[in-house]
C-alpha positions in Angstrom: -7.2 77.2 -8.4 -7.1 73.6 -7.7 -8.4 72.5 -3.7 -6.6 70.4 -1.9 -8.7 67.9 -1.4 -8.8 67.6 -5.8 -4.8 67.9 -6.0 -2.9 65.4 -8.3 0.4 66.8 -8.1 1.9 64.4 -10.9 -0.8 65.8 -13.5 0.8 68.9 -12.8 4.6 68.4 -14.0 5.7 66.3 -17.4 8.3 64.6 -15.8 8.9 63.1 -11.9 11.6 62.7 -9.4 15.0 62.1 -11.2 13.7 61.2 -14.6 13.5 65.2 -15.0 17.1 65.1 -15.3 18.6 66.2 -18.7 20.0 63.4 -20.7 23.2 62.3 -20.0 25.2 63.3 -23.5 23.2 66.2 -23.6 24.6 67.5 -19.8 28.2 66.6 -21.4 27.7 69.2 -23.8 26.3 71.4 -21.4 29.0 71.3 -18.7 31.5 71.5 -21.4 34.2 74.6 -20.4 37.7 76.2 -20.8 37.8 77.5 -17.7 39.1 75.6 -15.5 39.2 75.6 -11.4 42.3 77.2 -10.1 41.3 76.4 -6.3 43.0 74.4 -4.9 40.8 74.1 -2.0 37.9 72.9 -4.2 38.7 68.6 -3.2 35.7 67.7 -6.0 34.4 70.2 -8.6 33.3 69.8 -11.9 36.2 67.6 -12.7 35.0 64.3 -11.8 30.7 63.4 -12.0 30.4 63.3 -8.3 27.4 63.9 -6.4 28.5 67.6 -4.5 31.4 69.6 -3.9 34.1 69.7 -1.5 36.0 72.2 -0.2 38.9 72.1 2.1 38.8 74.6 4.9 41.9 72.9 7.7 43.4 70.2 7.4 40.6 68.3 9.5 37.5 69.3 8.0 35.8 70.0 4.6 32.4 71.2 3.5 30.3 69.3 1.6 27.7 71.3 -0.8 25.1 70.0 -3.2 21.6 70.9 -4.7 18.7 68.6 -6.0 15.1 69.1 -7.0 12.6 67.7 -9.4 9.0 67.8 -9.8 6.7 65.7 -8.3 7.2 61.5 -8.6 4.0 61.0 -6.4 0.7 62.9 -5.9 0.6 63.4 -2.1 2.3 66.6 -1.1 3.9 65.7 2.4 5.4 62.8 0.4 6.7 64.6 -2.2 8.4 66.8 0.0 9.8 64.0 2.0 10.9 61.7 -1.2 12.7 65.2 -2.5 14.4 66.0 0.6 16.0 62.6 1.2 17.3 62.4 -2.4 19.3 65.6 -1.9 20.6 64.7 1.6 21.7 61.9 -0.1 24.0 63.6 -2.4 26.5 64.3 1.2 25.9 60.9 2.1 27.6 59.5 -1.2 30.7 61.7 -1.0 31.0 59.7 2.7 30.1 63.0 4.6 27.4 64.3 7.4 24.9 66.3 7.0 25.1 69.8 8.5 21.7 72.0 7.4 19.7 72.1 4.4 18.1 75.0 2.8 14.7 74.6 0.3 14.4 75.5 -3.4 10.6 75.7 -4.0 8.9 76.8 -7.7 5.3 76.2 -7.1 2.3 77.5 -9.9 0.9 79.8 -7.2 -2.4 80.3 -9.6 -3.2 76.5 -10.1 -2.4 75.1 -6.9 -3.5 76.5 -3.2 -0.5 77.8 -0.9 -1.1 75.1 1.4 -0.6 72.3 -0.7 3.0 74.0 -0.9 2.9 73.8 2.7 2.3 70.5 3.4 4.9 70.1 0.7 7.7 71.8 3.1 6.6 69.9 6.4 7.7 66.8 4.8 11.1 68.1 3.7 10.9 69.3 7.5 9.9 65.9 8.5 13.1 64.0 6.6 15.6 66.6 7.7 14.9 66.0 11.4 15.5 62.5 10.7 18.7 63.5 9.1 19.3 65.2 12.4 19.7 68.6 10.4 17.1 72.0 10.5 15.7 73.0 7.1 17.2 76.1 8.1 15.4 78.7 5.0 15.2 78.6 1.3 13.6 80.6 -1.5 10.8 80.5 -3.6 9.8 81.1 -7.3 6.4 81.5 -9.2 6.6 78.5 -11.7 4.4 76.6 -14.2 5.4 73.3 -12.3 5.7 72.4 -8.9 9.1 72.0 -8.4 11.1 70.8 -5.1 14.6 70.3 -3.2 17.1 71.2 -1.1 20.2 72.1 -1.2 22.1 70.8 1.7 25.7 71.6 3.2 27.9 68.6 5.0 30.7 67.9 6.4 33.3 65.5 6.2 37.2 64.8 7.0 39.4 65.7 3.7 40.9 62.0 4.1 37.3 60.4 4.2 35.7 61.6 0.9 34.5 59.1 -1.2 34.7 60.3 -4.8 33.1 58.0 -8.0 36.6 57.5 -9.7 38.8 55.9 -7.2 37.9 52.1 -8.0 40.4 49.7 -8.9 40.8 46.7 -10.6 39.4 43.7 -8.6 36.9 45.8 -6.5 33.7 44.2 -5.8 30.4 46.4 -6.5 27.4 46.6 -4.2 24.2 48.3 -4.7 22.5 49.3 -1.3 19.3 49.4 -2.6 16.4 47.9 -5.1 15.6 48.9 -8.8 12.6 50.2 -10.6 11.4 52.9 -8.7 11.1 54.8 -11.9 8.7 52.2 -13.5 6.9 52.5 -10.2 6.4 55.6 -9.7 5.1 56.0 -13.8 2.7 53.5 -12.3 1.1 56.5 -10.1 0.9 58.6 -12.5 -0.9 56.1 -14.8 -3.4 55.7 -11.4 -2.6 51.9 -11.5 -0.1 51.4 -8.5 -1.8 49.2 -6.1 -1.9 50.4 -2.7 0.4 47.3 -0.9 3.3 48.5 -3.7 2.7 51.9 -3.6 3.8 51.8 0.4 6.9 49.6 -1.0 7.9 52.5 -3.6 7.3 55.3 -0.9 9.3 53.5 2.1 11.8 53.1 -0.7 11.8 56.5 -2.1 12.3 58.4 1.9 14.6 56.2 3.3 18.0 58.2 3.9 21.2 56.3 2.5 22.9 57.4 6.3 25.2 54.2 5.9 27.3 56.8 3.0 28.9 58.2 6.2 29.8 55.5 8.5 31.0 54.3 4.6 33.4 57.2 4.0 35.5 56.1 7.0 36.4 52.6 5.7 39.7 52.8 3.8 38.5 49.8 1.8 36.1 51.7 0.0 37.5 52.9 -2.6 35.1 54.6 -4.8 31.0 55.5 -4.1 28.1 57.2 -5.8 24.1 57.0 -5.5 22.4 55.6 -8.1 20.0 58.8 -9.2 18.9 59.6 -12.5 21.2 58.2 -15.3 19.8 54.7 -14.4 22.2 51.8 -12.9 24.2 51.7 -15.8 24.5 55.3 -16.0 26.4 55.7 -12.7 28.2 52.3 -13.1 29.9 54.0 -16.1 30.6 57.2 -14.8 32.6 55.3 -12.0 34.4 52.9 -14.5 35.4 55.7 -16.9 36.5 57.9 -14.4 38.7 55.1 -12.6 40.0 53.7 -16.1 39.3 50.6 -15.4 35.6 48.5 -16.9 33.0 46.7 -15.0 31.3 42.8 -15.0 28.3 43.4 -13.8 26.1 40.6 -12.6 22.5 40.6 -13.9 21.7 37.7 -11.5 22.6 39.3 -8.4 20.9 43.0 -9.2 18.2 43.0 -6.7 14.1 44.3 -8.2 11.8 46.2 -6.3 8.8 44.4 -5.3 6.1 44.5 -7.6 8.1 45.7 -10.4 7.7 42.6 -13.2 3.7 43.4 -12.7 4.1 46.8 -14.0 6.7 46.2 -16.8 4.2 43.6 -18.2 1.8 46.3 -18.6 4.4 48.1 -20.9 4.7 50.4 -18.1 8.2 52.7 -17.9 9.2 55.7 -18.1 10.1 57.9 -21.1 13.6 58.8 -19.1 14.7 54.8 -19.9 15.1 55.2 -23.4 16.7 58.1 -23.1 19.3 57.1 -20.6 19.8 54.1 -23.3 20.4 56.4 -25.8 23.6 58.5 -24.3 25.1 55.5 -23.5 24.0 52.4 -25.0 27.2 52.3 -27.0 29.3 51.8 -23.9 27.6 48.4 -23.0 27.6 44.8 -23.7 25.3 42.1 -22.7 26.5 38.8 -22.6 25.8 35.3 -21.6 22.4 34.8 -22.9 21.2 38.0 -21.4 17.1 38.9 -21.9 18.3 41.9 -23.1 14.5 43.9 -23.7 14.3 43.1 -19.8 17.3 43.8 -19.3 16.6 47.5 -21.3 13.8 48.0 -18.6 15.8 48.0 -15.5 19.2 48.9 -15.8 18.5 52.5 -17.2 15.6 53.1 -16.0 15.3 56.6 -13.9 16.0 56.2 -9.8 14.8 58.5 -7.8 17.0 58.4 -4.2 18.3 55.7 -5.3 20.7 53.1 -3.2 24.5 53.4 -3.0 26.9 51.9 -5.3 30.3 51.2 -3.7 33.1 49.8 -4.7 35.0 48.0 -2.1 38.3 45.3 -2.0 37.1 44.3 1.4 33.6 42.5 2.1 34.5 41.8 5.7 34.9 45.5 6.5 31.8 46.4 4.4 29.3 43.6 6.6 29.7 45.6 9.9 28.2 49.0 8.1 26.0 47.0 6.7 24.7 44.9 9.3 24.4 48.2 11.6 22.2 50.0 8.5 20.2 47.1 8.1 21.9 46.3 4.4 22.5 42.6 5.1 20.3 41.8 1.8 22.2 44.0 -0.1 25.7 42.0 0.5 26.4 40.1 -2.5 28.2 41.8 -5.3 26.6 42.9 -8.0 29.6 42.9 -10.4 33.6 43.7 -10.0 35.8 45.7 -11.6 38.4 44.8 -14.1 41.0 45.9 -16.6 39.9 48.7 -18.9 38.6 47.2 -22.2 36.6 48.2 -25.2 33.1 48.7 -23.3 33.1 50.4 -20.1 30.3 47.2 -19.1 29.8 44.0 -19.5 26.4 42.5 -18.2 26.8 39.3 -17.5 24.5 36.1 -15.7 26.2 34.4 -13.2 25.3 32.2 -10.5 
């Protein structure tokens, strides 16, 4: 059994974070069904790609239910717990609603690595629920060959309030509430060459809580929402264009890096979850206007792990108070607009 003191919990798990996630055509295949919901209380269900379900109990308030876990995307256990926690609170925040109580999922290789690595593990999915204002209220627990954590997490939120991912419109400006490349990033750890000073920009990053999704689900100018997970930017952008019929002109000048990132991508650093993402969905895409297209390839798929919100909204004014309140302020130019439904369901564009 591994000591704590010799723990590398990334060496432990083949994947990290959301780049576990199954491949996008492959989960289409997987989801596929017959059987449809005949509930009609169930407001989002396997219908639409949204981030949790909804169900109507009164006419004033619905529950919000979601689960997420991965395997570890850093090596320090309190961390991990923390980064895994706030992804899958996150989930509640996207569909505009407030978190209620979370319970943990937790598969741990009980032979290979001590009990309280697990621990420490737990405290900091403690530490980001009490920040969420929420009590990690149970859970349950596996025997597993990887360490595995999450939560899953139950909201609430006023029936009129929920913010699906197919309810944008034609015109609707896009805005991304956080940074890409925490998937190159956090390959970087497990490659032990993340310096320290960006390795405290990936972990702020990856346990800040996207709490502005509630304050978000109240404005009637929002019209559509998502977090940007594991399917990449792209991935999400054309889950929300598809699902509202409409396609999207997304601005590669405006699409915000996190610090440090070019460093690593020179290095040929990324991970394997990029080309896959590329892969499903490549076909629905366009780059125009001179794009760099390999660095283009690098970022836009590549793997987020609690990623930032992408909203679409016909009303900047309305958005700047949330934002300016949440500290978003940077993140208040567009990064692309919706338009009329065309052949691709994105174009990437440079604009100035």
């Amino acid at each position: 059994m591994t000591t704590e003191e010799q723990i590398r919990l990334t060496q432990f798990s083949k994947g990290g974070g959301c780049g576990c996630k199954i491949a996008p055509s492959v989960l289409q295949e997987i989801l596929k069904t017959e059987n449809k919901s005949s509930f009609p209380q169930l407001l989002v269900g396997n219908e639409s790609s949204d981030d949790a379900a909804v169900y109507q109990l009164d006419e004033n308030t619905a529950i919000v239910s979601t689960t997420d876990f991965f395997m570890p995307i850093v090596d320090d256990a309190f961390a991990f717990g923390q980064i895994a926690s706030a992804n899958a609170i996150s989930d509640v925040y996207a569909m505009g609603g407030k978190p209620l109580m979370a319970i943990a999922i937790l598969g741990w290789p009980a032979g290979k690595i001590s009990p309280g690595v697990a621990q420490k593990v737990l405290d900091g999915g403690r530490s980001i629920c009490a920040e969420a204002g929420i009590p990690l209220a149970g859970g349950h627990t596996i025997d597993s060959l990887e360490p595995i954590f999450g939560l899953a997490v139950t909201g609430a939120v006023h029936p009129a309030h929920v913010k699906k991912n197919n309810g944008a419109q034609e015109g609707d400006l896009l805005f991304l509430t956080k940074p890409l490349g925490v998937g190159v990033l956090s390959t970087a750890v497990k490659k032990g060459v993340l310096t320290d000073e960006h390795y405290a920009v990936l972990l702020k990053q990856l346990t800040t809580l996207n709490k502005a999704g509630e304050a978000l689900g109240k404005l009637q100018s929002v019209r559509a929402m998502t977090d940007v997970t594991g399917f990449g930017l792209l991935g999400h952008i054309i889950e929300m264009a598809e699902g509202s019929g409409v396609s999207v002109e997304l601005n590669y000048s405006t699409v915000q890096k996190i610090e440090g990132l070019d460093e690593y991508l020179k290095q040929g650093i990324g991970p394997g979850a990029t080309a896959r993402n590329w892969n499903s969905y490549g076909h629905k895409v366009q780059f125009e206007n001179g794009i760099n297209t390999e660095e283009a390839l690098k970022l836009l798929p590549d793997p987020q792990t609690n990623g930032g919100l992408l909203i679409a909204s016909n009303d900047i004014d309305e958005l700047r108070e949330v934002f300016l309140l949440n500290g978003l302020t940077d993140f208040l130019t567009p990064i692309g607009r919706c338009i009329p439904q065309k052949e691709k369901a994105v174009y990437v564009r440079r604009e100035k």
